[in-house]
C-alpha positions as CSV (number, residue, x, y, z in Angstrom):
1,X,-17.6,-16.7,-41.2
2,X,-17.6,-15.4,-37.8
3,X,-14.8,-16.2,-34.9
4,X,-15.9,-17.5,-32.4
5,X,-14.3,-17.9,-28.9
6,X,-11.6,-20.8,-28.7
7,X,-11.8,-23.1,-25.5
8,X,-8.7,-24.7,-23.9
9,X,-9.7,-27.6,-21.8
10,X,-7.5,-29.5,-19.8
11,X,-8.9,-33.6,-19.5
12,X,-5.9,-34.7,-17.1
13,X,-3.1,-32.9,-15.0
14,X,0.1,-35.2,-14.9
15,X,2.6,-34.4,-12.2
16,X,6.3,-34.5,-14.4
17,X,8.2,-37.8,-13.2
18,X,11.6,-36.1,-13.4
19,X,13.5,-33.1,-13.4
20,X,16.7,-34.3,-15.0
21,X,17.9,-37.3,-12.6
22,X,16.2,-35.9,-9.7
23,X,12.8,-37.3,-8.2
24,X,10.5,-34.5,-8.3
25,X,8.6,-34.0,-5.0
26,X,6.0,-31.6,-4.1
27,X,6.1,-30.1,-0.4
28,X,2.8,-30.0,1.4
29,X,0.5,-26.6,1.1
30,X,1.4,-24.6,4.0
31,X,1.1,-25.7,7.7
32,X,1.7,-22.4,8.9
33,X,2.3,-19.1,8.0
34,X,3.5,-15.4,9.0
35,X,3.7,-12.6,7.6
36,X,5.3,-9.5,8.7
37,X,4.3,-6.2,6.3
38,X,7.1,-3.3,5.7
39,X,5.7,-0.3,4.7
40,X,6.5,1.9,1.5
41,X,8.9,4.6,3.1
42,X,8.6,7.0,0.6
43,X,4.8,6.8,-0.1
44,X,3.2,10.4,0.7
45,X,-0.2,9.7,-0.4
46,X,-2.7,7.0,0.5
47,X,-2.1,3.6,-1.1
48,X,-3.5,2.3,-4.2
49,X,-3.9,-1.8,-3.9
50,X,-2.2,-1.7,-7.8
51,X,1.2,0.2,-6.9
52,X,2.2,-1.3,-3.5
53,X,5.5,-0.5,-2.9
54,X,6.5,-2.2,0.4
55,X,7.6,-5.7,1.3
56,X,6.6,-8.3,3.3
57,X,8.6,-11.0,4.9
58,X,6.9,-14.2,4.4
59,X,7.7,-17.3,6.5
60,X,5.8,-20.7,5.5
61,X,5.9,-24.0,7.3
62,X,5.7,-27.5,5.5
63,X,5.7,-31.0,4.7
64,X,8.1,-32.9,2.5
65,X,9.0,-36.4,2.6
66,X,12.2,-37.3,0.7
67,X,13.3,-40.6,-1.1
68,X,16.9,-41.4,-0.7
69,X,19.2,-39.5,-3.2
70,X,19.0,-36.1,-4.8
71,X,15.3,-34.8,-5.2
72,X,13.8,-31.4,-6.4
73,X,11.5,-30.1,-3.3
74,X,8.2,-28.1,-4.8
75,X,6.9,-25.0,-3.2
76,X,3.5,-24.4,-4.8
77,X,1.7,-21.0,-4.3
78,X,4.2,-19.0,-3.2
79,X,3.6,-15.5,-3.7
80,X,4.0,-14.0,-7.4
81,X,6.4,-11.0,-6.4
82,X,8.8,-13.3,-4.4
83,X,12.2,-11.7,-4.9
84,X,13.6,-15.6,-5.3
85,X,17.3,-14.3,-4.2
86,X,15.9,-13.9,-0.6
87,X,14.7,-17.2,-0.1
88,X,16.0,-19.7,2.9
89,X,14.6,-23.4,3.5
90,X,16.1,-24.5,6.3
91,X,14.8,-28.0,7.9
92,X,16.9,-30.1,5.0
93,X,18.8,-32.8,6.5
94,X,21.3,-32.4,3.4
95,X,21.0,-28.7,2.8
96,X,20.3,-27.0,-0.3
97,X,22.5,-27.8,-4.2
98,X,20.1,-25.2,-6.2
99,X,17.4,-22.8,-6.3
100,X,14.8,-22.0,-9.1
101,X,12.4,-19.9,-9.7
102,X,9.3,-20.6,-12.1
103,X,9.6,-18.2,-14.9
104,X,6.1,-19.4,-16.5
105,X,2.7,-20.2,-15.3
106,X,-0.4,-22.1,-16.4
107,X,-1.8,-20.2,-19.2
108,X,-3.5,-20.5,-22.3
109,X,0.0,-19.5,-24.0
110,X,2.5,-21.7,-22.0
111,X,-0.1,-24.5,-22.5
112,X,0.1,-24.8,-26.2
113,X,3.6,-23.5,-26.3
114,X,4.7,-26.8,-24.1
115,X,2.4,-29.1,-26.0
116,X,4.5,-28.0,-29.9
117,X,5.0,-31.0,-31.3
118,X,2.5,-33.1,-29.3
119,X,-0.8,-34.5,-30.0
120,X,-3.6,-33.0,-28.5
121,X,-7.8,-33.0,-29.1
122,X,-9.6,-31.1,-31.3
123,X,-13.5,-30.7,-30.7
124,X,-15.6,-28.8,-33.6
125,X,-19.3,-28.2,-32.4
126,X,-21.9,-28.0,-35.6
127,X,-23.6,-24.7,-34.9
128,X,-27.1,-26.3,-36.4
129,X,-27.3,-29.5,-34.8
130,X,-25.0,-28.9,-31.6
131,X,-23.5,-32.4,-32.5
132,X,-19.9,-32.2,-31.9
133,X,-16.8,-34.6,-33.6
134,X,-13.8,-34.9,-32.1
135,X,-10.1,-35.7,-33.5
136,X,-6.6,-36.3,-32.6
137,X,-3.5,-33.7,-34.3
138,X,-0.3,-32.5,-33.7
139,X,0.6,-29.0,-33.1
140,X,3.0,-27.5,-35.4
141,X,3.1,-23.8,-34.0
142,X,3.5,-21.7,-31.1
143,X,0.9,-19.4,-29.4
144,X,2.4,-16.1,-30.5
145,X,0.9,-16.2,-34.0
146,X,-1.7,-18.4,-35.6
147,X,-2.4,-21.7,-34.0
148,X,-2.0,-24.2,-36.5
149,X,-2.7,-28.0,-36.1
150,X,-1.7,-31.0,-38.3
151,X,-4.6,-33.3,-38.6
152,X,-4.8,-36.4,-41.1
153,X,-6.9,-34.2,-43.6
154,X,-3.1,-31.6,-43.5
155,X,-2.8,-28.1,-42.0
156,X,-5.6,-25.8,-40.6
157,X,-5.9,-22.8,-38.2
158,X,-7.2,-23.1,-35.4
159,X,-10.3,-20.4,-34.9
160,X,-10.8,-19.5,-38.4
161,X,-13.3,-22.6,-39.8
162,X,-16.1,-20.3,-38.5
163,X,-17.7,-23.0,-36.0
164,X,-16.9,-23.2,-32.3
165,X,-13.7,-25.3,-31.6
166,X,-12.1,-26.7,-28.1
167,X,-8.7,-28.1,-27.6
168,X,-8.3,-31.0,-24.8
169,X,-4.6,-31.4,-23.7
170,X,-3.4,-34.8,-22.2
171,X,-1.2,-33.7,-19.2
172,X,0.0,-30.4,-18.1
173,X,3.0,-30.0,-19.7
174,X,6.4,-30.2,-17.0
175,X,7.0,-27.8,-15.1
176,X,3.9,-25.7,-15.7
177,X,1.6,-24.9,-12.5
178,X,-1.7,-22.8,-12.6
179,X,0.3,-21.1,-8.9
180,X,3.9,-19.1,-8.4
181,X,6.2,-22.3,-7.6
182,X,9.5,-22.2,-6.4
183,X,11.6,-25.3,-6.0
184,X,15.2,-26.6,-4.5
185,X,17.3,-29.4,-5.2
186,X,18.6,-31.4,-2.3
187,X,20.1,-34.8,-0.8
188,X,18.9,-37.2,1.6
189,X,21.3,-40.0,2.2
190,X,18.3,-42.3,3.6
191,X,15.4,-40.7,2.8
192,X,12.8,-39.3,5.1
193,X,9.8,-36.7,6.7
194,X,11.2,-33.2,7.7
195,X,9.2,-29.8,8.4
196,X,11.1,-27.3,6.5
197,X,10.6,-23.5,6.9
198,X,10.5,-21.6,3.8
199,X,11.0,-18.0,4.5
200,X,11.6,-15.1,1.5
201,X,10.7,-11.2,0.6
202,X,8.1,-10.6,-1.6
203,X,6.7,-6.8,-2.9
204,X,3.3,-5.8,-3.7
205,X,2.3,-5.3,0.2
206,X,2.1,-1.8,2.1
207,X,0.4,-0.7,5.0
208,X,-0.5,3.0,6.5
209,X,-2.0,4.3,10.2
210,X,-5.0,6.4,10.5
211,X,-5.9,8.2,13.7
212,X,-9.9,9.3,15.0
213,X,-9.6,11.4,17.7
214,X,-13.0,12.4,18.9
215,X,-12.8,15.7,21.6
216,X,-14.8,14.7,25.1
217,X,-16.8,17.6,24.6
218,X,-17.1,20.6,22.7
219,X,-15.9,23.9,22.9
220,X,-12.8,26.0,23.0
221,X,-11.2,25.6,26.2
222,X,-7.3,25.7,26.0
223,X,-6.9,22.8,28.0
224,X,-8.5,19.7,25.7
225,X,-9.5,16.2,26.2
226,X,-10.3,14.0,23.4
227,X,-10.1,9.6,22.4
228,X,-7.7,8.3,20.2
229,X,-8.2,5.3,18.4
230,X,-5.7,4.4,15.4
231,X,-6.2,1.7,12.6
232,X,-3.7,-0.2,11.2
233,X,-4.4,-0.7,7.5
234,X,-2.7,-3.7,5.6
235,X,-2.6,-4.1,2.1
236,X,-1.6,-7.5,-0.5
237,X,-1.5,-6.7,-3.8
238,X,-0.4,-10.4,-5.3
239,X,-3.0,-13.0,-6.4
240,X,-2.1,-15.2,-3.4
241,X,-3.9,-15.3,-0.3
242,X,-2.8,-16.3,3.4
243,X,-5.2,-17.9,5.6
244,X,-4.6,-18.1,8.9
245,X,-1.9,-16.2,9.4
246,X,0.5,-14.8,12.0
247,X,0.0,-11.0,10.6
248,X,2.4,-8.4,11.5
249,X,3.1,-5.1,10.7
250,X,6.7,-2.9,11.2
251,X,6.7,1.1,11.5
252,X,9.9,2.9,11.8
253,X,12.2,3.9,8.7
254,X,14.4,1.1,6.8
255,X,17.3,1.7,5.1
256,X,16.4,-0.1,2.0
257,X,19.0,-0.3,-1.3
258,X,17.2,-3.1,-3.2
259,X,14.1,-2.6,-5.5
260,X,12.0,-5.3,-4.5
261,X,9.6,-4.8,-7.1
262,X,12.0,-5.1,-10.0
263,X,13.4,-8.1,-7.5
264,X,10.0,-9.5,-7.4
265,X,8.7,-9.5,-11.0
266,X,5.9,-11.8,-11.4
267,X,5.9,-15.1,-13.5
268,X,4.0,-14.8,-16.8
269,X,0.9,-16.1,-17.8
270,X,0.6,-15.2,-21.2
271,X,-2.6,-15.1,-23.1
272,X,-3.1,-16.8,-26.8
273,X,-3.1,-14.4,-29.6
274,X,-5.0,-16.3,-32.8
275,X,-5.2,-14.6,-36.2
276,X,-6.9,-16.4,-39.1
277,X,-5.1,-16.6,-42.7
278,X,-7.3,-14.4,-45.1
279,X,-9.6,-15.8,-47.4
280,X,-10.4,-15.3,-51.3
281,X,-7.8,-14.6,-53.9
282,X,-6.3,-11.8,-55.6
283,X,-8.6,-12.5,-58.3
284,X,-12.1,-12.5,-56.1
285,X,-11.1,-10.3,-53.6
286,X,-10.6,-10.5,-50.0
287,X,-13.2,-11.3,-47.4
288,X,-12.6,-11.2,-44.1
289,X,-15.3,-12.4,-41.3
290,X,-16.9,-9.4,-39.8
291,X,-15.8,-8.1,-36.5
292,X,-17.5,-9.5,-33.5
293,X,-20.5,-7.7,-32.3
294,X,-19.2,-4.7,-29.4
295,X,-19.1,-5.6,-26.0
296,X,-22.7,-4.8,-24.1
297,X,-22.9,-1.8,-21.6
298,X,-21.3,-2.3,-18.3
299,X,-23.8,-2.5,-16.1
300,X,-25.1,0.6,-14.0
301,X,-23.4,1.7,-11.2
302,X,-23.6,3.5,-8.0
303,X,-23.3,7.3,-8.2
304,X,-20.4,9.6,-6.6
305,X,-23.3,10.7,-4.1
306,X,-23.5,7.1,-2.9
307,X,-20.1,6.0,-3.1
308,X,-19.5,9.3,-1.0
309,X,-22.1,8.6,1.7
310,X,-21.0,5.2,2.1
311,X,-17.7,6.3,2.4
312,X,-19.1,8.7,5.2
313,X,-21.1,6.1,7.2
314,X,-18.1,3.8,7.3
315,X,-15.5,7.0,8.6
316,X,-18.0,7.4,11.2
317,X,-18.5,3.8,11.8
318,X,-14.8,3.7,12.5
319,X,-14.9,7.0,14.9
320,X,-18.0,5.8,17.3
321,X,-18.2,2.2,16.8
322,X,-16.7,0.0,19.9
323,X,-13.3,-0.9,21.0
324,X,-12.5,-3.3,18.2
325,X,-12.1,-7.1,19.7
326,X,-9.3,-7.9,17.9
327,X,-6.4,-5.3,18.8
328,X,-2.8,-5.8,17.6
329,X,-0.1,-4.9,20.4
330,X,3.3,-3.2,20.5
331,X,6.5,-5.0,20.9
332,X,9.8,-3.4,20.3
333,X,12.2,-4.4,17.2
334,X,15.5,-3.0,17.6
335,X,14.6,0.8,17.2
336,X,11.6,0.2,15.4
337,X,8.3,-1.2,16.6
338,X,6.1,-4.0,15.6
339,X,2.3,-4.7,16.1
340,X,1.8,-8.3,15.9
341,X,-2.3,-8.8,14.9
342,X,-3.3,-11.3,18.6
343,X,-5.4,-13.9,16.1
344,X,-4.8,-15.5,12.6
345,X,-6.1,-13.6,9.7
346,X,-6.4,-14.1,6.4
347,X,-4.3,-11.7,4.4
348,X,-6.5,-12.3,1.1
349,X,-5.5,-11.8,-2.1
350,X,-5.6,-8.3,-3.6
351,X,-7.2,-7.4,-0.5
352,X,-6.9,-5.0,2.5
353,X,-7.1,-5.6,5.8
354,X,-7.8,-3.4,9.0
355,X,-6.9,-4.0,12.7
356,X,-7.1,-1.4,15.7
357,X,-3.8,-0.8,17.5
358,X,-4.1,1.9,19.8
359,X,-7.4,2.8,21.6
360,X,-6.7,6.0,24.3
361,X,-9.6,7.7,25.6
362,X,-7.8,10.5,27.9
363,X,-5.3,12.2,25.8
364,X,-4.8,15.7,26.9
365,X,-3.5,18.5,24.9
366,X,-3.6,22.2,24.5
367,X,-5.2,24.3,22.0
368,X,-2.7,26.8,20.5
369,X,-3.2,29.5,17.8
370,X,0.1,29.9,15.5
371,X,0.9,32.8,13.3
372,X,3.9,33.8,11.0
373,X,5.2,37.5,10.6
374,X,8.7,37.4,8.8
375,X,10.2,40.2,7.4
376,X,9.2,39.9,3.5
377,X,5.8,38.8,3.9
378,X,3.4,41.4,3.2
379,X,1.2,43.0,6.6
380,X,-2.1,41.9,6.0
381,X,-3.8,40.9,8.7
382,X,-4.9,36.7,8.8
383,X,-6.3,34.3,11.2
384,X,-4.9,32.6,13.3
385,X,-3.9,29.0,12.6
386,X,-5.3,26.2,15.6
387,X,-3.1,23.1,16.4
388,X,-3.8,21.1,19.6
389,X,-0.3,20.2,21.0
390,X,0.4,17.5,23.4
391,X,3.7,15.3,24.3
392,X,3.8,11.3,23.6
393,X,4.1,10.9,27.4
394,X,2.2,8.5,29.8
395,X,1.4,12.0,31.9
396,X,-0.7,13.1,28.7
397,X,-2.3,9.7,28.1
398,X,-0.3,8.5,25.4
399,X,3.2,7.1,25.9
400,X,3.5,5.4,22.7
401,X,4.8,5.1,19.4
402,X,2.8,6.5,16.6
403,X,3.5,5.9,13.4
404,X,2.9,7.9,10.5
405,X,0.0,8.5,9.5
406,X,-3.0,10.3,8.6
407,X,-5.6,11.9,11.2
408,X,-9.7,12.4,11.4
409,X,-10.9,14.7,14.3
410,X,-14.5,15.0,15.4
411,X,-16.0,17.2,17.8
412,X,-19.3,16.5,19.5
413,X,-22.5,18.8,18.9
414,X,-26.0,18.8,19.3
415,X,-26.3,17.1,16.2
416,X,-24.2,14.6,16.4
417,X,-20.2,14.0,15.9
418,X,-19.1,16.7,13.3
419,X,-15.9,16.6,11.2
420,X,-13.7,19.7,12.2
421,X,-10.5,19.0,11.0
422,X,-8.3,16.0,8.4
423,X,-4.1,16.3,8.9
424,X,-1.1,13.9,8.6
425,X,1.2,12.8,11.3
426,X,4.4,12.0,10.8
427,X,6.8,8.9,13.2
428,X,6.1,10.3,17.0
429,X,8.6,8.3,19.6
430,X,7.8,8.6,23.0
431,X,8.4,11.9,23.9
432,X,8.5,13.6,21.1
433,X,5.8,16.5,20.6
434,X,2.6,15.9,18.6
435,X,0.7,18.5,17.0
436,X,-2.4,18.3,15.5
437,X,-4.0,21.0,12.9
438,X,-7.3,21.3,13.7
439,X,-8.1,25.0,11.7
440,X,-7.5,28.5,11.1
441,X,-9.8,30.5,13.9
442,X,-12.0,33.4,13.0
443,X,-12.3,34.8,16.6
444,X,-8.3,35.0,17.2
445,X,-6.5,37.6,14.7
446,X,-3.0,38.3,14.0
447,X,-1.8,41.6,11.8
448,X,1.9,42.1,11.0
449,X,3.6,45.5,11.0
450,X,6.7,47.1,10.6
451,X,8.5,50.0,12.2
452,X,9.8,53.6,10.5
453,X,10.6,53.8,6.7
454,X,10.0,49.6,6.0
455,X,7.5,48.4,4.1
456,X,6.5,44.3,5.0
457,X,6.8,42.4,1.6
458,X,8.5,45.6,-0.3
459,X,11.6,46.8,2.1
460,X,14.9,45.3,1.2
461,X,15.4,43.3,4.0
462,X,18.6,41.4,3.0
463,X,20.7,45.2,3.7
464,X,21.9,43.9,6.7
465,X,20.3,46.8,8.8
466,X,18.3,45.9,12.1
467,X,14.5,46.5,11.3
468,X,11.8,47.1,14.0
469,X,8.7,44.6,13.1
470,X,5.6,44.4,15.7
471,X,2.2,42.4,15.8
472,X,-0.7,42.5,17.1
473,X,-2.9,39.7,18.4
474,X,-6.8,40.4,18.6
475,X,-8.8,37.2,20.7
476,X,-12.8,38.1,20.1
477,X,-13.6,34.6,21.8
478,X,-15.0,33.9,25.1
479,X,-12.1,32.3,26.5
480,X,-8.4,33.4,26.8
481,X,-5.9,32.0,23.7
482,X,-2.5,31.0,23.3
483,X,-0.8,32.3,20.4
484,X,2.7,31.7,19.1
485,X,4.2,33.9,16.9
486,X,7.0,32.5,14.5
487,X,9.2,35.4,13.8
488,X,11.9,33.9,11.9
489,X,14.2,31.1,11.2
490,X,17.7,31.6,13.4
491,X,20.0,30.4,10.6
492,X,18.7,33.1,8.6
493,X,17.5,35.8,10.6
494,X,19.1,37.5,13.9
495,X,16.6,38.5,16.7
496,X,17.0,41.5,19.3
497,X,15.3,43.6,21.7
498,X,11.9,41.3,22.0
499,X,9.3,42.7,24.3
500,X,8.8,39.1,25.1
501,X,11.6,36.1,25.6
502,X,11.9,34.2,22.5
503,X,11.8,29.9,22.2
504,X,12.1,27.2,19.8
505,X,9.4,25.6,17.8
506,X,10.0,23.0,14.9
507,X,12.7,24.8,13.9
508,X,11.8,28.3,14.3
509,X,12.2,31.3,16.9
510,X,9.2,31.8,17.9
511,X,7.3,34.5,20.6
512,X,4.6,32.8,23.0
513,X,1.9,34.6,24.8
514,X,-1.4,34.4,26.4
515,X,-4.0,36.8,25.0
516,X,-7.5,37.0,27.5
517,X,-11.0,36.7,25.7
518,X,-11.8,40.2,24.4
519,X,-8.5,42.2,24.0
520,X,-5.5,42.8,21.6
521,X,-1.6,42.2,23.1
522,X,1.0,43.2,21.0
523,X,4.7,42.2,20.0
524,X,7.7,44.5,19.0
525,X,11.1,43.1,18.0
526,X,13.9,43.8,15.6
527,X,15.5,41.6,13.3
528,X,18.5,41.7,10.8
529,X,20.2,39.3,8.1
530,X,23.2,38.3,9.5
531,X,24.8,37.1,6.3
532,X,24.8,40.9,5.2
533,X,25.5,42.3,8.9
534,X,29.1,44.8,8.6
């Protein structure tokens, strides 16, 4: 005997007529909806639709008309994270006596489970003649083993006769749903039609920023021009979808104490697990049916060179394509910012969905070539480092917050747009400084040296002595270059006699200079570890 697939069929769904002594009432499907997407805050790589680990708060307008008395209000298709203990409906004329949260959906499992004890249909379809017979019996076990039935012939399991076999349930059994539902209890002294607002948390969302800044022109001019455009990103990772909503989306950092995921753990849907009774005797020896036939071949797909190039065409698509029609806006929210999406959307089930918010095409920065010589690393000589550097001011053509995110930068050619340069950005407020790493340069050089009887990388610099340290910075380009030298951190290292005045740079003392196309300049100072110092 083979087994063959068993098929649940349901011929009827009956709504349950009570839920103890209250009338059971099932508020409308949504009238209106927003939703308002927190991101992760401690994500630091891009987002994967099936680990979302920010929030959303979720606000849903509806229906209900009440009959005098106490009733149980319905919310069907809520989303499947909802952390339940967040939930307000306000809207009630008598307020809300309890809250409950589904703990099982519609599934093959919960359906036979609710129907124990209960008559339901058994179809068997004769495999030569396709005739089928059909016949009432009782069901005597639960779904976590082998499904038996009671019919008027005695016992059998279900799946095991060999031949293909469908159940057919009368009604859903109460309080099942195939959706998330959550539901209240509350009084109405006469009764009624209210709009209610049901507004609750729910995990399984995130959303991240991406920048494409595309230069004006090429070339390596210290002064730089380039466009900006950043993309909003917004991701749902429940089975719910939300058409036609108000979509939002919050950047700044949260302090958040509450796991919402282990908050918002799904209802189950549990599947049936059948297993047949063997067959034979101890005296014949057992025969079991033979294994189904292995799953066919999934079918071919594209190759990593496609995938790739796809993923190419649509990166440049984003870069060069037009100012996007739909472009959300920046309000303010306390001292974090919102961008509210101007139209409804659809935020679809296990889905992403991407918005422009930020289109600049005069941002203005300055080309600067960074270097490090510390007193332990060794004196060989590197190249430069290039980051273009502008402020988040309205003078510089931005003036705006700029949430985290990561950044694509293209430079025009003869060819066509060219990728030069991939980096991440971290929260910019207006003015604060942004830097962008574009790429180490070969025509700008920096060596590291040391003075009299020190050795970079071998000297024991923690003696507490002052040591003499120097570099030199070699520009082979066509056009003059400014280089910053970091040459220590203060807390750590003590800083005299510079041949040039010294200044701050995220975090570091730091030595700036122009060096013109064609020649070397050079950098003496002397540094000490304080901590050892007599």
């Amino acid at each position: 005997m083979r087994h063959l697939p068993l098929i649940l069929a349901v011929s009827a769904l009956a709504l349950p007529a009570q839920a103890e002594t209250r009338t059971v009432v099932e508020a409308s499907a949504p009238e209106s909806l927003s939703v308002t997407v927190y991101r992760d805050p401690d994500r630091d790589r891009p987002m994967r639709l099936n680990w979302l680990n920010g929030f959303a708060l979720i606000s849903e307008t509806r229906t209900v008309t009440l009959p005098p008395g106490e009733s149980r209000i319905r919310f069907d298709g809520v989303a499947e994270s909802m952390v339940a203990v967040s939930a307000i409906v306000t809207g009630l004329p008598g307020g809300t006596i309890e809250k409950n949260r589904n703990a099982d959906i519609l599934s093959p499992a919960s359906l036979v489970n609710g129907a124990l004890g209960n008559r339901v249909t058994i179809t068997r379809t004769n495999p030569a003649t396709g005739a089928e017979t059909s016949e009432r019996a009782i069901v005597r076990t639960r779904a976590d083993g082998g499904l038996v039935l009671q019919t008027d012939e005695g016992y059998e399991a279900v799946r095991c006769a060999g031949i293909p076999e469908r159940l057919t349930f009368d009604e859903v059994p109460e309080g099942l749903s195939p959706n998330p539902v959550y539901s209240v209890d509350t009084r109405s002294e006469s009764g009624g039609t209210y709009t209610v607002t049901l507004t609750y948390l729910a995990s399984g969302f995130d959303w991240s920023a991406h920048y494409v800044a595309t230069f004006a022109k090429a070339g390596q001019e210290r002064e730089r021009r380039l466009n900006l455009t950043a993309w909003l990103t917004l991701a749902n990772g429940n089975g719910q979808s939300f058409p036609d909503a108000e979509l939002m989306a919050v950047a700044g950092k949260l302090e958040i104490r509450s796991d919402y995921r282990d908050l918002g753990t799904p209802p189950r849907g549990e599947p049936l697990r059948l297993t047949c009774y063997r067959i034979g005797s101890t005296a014949t020896g057992t025969n079991y049916p033979p294994p189904p036939p292995p799953p066919p071949p999934p079918p071919a797909v594209m190759s990593d060179a496609i995938v790739v190039t796809g993923n190419r065409v649509m990166a440049q698509e984003m870069a060069f394509a037009p100012t996007a029609v739909m472009k959300a806006t920046e309000e303010a929210l306390g001292d974090l910012k919102l961008y509210r999406v101007p139209e409804p959307v659809t935020v679809a089930a296990n889905a992403q969905k991407q918005v422009a918010f930020l289109t600049l095409d005069a941002v203005e920065g300055k080309l600067v070539h960074r270097a490090t010589c510390l007193p332990h690393m060794p004196g060989n000589e590197m190249l430069a480092d290039v980051v273009l550097r502008s402020t988040n001011e309205d003078r510089f053509g931005l003036g705006r917050a700029l949430p985290a995110g990561g950044i694509t930068v293209f430079e025009p050619s003869g060819y066509g747009p060219l990728l030069i340069a991939e980096d991440k950005m971290e929260d910019r407020a207006v003015g604060q400084e942004v830097e962008i790493a574009i790429a180490p340069s070969s025509q700008v050089k920096v060596s590291c040296e040391a003075g009299r009887g020190f050795v970079l990388g071998e000297t024991d610099v923690h003696d507490g002595k002052w040591h003499e340290l120097a570099a030199s910075i070699t520009n082979d380009s066509a056009e003059a270059a400014e280089a910053e030298i970091a040459i220590g951190n203060p807390a750590q290292w003590e800083v005299r006699k510079s041949s040039r005045k010294t200044a701050m740079q995220n975090g570091l003392k730091v030595i700036r200079l122009s060096v013109p196309a064609g020649e070397t300049r050079k950098l003496n100072w002397q540094v000490r570890n304080p901590a050892q110092a007599r």
